[in-house]
KEMITOR-859090 format. One record per residue (C-alpha): z, x, y. Coordinates in steps of 0.001 Angstrom, whole numbers, plus 500000, padded with zeros to 6 digits. Layout:
BEGIN
ZXY/...
***
This chain:
BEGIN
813494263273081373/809945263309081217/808018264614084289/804734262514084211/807055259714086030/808370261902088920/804314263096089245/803062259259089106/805563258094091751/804845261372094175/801189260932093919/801283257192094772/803678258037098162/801023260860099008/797842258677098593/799626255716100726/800110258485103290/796739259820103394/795452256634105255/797460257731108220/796565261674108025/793472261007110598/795231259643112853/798378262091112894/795889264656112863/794089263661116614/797509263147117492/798477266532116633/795187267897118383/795410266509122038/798940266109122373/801189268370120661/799373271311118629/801907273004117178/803142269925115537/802180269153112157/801216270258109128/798270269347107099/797074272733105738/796979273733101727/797695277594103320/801728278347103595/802609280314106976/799549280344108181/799310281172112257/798208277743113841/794993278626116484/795522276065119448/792065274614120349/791576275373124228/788554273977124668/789803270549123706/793545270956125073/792530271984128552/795792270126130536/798944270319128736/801050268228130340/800819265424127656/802340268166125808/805088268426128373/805894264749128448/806876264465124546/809099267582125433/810655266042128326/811155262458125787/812782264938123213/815123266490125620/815857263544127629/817348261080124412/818667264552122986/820936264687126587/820649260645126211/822194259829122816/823940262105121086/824438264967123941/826274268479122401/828338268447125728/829827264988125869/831663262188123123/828392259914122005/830176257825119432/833623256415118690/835038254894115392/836660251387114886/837534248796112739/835437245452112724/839157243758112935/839931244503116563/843681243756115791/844078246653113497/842510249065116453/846322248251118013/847932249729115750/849102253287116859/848885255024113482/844983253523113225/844077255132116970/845787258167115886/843678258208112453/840330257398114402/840970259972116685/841524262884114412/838482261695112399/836167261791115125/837757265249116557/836387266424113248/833473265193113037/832071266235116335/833690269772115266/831487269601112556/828343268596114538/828820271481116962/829209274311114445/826411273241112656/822140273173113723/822309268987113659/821755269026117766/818351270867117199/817102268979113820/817808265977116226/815817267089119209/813061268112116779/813297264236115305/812955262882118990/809817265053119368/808118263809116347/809055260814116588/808167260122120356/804358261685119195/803868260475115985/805816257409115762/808183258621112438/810230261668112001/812078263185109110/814883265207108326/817364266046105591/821148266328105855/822745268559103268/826419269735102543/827124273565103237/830332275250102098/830081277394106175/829309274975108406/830209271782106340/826800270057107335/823331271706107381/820058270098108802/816165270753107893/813845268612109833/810102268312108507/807341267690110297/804496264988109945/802254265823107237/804333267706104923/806449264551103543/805908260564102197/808411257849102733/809006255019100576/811274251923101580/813315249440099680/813057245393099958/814761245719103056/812814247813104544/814727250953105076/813543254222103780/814872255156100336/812353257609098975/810912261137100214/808518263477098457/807589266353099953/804908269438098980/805837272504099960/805187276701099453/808463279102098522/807558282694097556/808241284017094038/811304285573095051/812350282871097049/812165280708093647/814011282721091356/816733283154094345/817136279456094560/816639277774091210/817501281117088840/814471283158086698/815097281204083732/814163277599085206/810834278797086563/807306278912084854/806149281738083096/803561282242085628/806182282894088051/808485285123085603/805336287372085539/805133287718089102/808759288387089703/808955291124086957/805511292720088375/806760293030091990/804553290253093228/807924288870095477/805736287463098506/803371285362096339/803432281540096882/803989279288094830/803497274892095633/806653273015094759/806972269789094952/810173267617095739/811242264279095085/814217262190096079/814483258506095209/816392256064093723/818420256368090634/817585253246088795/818730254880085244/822149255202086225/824956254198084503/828215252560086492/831299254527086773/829818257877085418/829953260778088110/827607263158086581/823878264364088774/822160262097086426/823877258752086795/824169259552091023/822903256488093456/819682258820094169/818079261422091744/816176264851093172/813716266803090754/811919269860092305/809033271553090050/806327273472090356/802691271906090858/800743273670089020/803188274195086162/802225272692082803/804627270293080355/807709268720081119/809440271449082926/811863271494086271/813539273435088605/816027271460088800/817328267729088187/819805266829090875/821180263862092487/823299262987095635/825875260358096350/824022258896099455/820543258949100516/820729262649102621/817443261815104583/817273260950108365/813608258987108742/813558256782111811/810628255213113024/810207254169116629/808575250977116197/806856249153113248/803753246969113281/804179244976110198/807361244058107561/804770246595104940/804530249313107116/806260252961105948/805580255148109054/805549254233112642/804067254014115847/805347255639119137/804371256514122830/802310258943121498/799832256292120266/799971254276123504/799059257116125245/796226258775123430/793566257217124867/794857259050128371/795428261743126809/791753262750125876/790268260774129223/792449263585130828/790743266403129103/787639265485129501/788178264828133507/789543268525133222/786243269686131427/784420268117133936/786129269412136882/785821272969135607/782068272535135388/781707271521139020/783682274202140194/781936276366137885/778353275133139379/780150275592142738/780853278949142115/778328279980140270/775453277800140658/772345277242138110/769328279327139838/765450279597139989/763556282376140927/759602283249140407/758377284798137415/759021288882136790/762271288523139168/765098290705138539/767913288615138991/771571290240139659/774837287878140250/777380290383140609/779478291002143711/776697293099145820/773868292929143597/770023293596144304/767458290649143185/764090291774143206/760903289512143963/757684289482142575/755556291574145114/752633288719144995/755046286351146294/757397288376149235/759048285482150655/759825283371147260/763343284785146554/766331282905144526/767406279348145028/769274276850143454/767945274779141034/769691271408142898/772454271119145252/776041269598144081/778716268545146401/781449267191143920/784571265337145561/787247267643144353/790084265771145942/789186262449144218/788631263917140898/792184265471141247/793596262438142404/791572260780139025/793449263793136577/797050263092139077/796972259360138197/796056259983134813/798661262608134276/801277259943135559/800473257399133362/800858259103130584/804247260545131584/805493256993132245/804232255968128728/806779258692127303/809156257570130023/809227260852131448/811221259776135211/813954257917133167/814385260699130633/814723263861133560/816878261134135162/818970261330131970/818496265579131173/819319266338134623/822727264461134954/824998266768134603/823346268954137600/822944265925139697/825676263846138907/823414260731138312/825825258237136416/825127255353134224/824960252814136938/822294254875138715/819742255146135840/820678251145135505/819570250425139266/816353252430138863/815119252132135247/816053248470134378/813068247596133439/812310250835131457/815908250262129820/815222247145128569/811852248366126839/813636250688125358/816152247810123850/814001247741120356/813848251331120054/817602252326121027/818479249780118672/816203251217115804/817167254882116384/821306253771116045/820929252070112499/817716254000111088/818964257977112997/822517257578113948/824315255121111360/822917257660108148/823976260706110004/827275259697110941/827792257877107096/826234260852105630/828843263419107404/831321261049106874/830985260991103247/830407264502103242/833589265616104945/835666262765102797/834203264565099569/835304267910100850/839020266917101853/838114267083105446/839605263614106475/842789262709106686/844096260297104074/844244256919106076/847815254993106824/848358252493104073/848144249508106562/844322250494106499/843189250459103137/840491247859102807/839661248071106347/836165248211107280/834850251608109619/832376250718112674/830682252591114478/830490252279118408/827657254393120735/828967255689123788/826302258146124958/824368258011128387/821729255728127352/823682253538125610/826196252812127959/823098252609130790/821664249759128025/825068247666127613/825385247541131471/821754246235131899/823668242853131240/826982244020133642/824652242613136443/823955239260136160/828115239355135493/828970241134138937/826135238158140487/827654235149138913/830878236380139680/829849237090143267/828503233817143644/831294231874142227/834038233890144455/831512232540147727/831075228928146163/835619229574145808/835678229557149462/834566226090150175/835394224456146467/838387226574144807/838162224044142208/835438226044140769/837290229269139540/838698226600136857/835296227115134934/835891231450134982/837993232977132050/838768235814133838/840159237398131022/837383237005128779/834888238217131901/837310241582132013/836552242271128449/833264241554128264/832358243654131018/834808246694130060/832795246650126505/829616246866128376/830629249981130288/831861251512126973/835499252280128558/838058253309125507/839873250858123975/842913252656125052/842363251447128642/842830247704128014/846060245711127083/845853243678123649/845911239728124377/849644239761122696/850705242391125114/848657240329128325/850415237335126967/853822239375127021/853638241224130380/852783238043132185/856062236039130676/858269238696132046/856325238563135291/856683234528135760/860544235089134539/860518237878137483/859046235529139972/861249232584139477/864515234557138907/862680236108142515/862479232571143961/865955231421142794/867471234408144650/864908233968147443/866751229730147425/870163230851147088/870016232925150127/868818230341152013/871384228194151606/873847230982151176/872384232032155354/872505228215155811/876068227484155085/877167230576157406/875142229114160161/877042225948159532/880505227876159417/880045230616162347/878899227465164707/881551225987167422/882508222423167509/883375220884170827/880305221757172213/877704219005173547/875361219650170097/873939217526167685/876492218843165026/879212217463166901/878195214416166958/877912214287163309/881548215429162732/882290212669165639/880661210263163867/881866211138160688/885191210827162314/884778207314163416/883257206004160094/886724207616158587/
***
């Protein structure tokens, strides 16, 4: 396979990219500095610029976003998805819940022993700043899965027609020993071969990567070259047609969400970060400027005659021209800066920018296990902020969630680590449910305009019963249980409802025949235990009786 393709198509993602490098790049510089990278130096120490990044509690407020949809959406401690079938009948059948249960015991087995919880809080931080994150999902004969998540600037995206990402290239340094480690002494250039015989070990070298596509394959061979997506690694600066390696994978192994999209022809996206820049640098500069009137407070601009000796330290002796006694040191103008309302100005500030990264809702979320906050508290507080988040939440599941969980899948299937299926399955479609924090906060968003139209109807019942004719209760106990994200094991198939509430009615009027018979059973030994003879009503039924006769 010739190279000059592979270099065309890499070059083309990286020039698309460079239209967004300035503005990753102020984003990098007020609000998270050690984000990023955009140098042509490998491992090079990053020097944070103090004298623009004065306040970092923007900085703070993309930390608290990562850690809050980390704890959020897929928290390490507690189930955040569940597996299905898009028939709901088949989920009844006990060999199906006993298959979905052993497949997601192993999966979340394989999430915890591997690094996927940290590549994913590393996504959420690059994402809630930059507006796109990155990340690649790779098998690993230890830990089954292994994660490596990039950071802006060091890869290019490509999508498909529909929009979701389907191409990565990357540029990035590996030492010469490093290389010949990884991709053997015999695939590398004869530039590096030199080095590596020489001693040179810790010498870099640029490599770049590409993953996209396979559009040469051929149907039904399994071979790297005929995969669904082809990798090629090489060296830059390496002459002719020659690679590191040519590799492919089953299914596209990169994680790219983005957390919201301006236009259909957008690759990267926008996120809180960009809403909040502005703020970000009116905060630093209210910082700069209250440091220079405390500064002038402390240490005020002076003017004294000409041939003055001038001393500011602590106990210091200023001495006078001797033509002019009496002319000694002043100020050169008097400030009296409102301290309190310029900190009440950087305050404000401050908060606004921690609501744009939704900072309340997301320690809210972090700090629930210490609190106990449940779902139905975030819901009463953060309604609003919930359904903002709709979009997003919505974006991260099918662009973060849905690859990693079909990637690992796939992975673990390949690797004979899930069970072989019950025949009654085969065909059956997998989906995939979200049960974490936020998500189950999101779904019951809608729980209460249920509980008030239910509420009202049970009042209107009072006065009109007639109206609980227009309620399928049944359907309403459904609904609602999805929206709260219960298990499926809770609730009663309609077969079995249907079932359960035969034998009930058959109970009930087997109760009220019973219920009838003694009656009349107590009724005829009224009749027989009472006396005749007596001046009562029952004999003068038998006398009448006897005089009809």
């Amino acid at each position: 396979m010739e190279r000059k393709s592979f270099q065309s198509r890499f070059d083309a993602l990286k020039t698309e990219a460079n239209s967004w490098t300035g503005a990753w790049k102020d984003l990098q510089k007020y609000i998270r500095p050690t984000r990023g990278f955009f140098s042509d130096t490998p491992n090079k120490g990053q020097t944070i610029d103090h004298k623009t990044v004065l306040d970092s509690s923007p900085g703070r407020a993309a930390r608290i976003l990562a850690a809050g949809m980390t704890s959020g959406l897929t928290s390490p401690s507690r189930p955040w998805f569940k597996l299905g079938f898009a028939d709901p009948d088949i989920e009844t059948v006990d060999s199906a819940k006993e298959w979905l249960d052993q497949v997601e015991n192993r999966m979340m087995a394989a999430f915890s022993k591997s690094n996927i919880y940290g590549v994913l809080h590393s996504c959420y931080e690059e994402i809630g700043v930059f507006g796109t994150a990155a990340a690649i999902i790779l098998e690993d004969f230890g830990d089954i899965i292994r994660g490596r998540n990039f950071t802006i600037g060091e890869y290019c995206l490509g999508c498909a027609a529909n929009g979701r990402v389907n191409t990565i290239s990357r540029g990035y340094w590996m030492t010469v020993g490093q290389l010949v480690q990884d991709f053997g002494e015999e695939n590398c250039s004869q530039t590096v071969r030199d080095a590596f015989k020489a001693g040179r070990l810790d010498q870099w070298i640029e490599i770049n990567h590409l993953i996209e596509p396979n559009d040469e394959r051929i149907d039904g061979r399994k071979d790297f070259k005929n995969m669904q997506y082809r990798s090629a690694y090489w060296e830059a600066k390496s002459a002719g047609d020659l690679f590191l390696r040519l590799a492919g994978f089953e299914d596209f192994p990169v994680l790219a969400p983005r957390w919201d999209l301006t236009t259909t022809a957008d690759v990267y996206g926008k996120g809180p970060g960009w809403d909040v820049l502005g703020d970000v640098k009116m905060l630093q500069k209210m910082q700069r400027d209250k440091l220079i009137a405390i500064g002038k407070l402390v240490d005020p601009p002076v003017q004294a005659p000409s041939g003055a000796e001038i001393n500011t330290l602590p106990g210091g002796v200023s001495r006078t021209s001797s033509t002019t006694p009496d002319a000694g040191v002043k100020t050169v103008y008097q400030i009296s800066p409102d301290l309190q309302a310029l900190e009440y100005s950087i305050q404000k500030t401050r908060d606004e920018i921690a609501k744009g990264f939704y900072s309340d809702l997301f320690l809210m979320i972090a700090n629930m296990d210490k609190s106990g906050t449940t779902a139905r508290e975030i819901v009463e507080r953060h309604e609003e902020k919930l359904l903002m988040l709709g979009p997003v939440l919505e974006r991260l599941e099918s662009e973060l969630l849905d690859p990693l969980i079909d990637r690992t899948f796939n992975i673990m299937l390949r690797a004979g680590l899930i069970p072989p299926p019950p025949k009654e399955l085969e065909g059956q479609e997998i989906k995939v449910e979200y049960i974490s924090m936020l998500a189950q906060a999101q779904k019951m968003v809608g729980t209460t305009a249920i509980e008030q139209f239910l509420a009202f109807a049970g009042n209107m019942a009072a006065a009109f019963p007639e109206v609980l004719d227009n309620i399928d209760s049944d359907e309403a106990i459904v609904i609602y249980g999805n929206m709260l994200g219960i298990p499926a094991k809770i609730t009663r198939s309609k077969e079995l409802v249907a079932a359960l509430r035969k034998i009930k009615q058959q109970q009930a009027a087997a109760a009220a025949q019973q219920q009838q018979m003694a009656t009349m059973v107590q009724g005829a030994k009224v009749l027989s235990d009472t006396k005749i003879g007596d001046n009562n009503a029952l004999t003068a039924l038998v006398g009448a009786a006897g005089g009809v006769r």
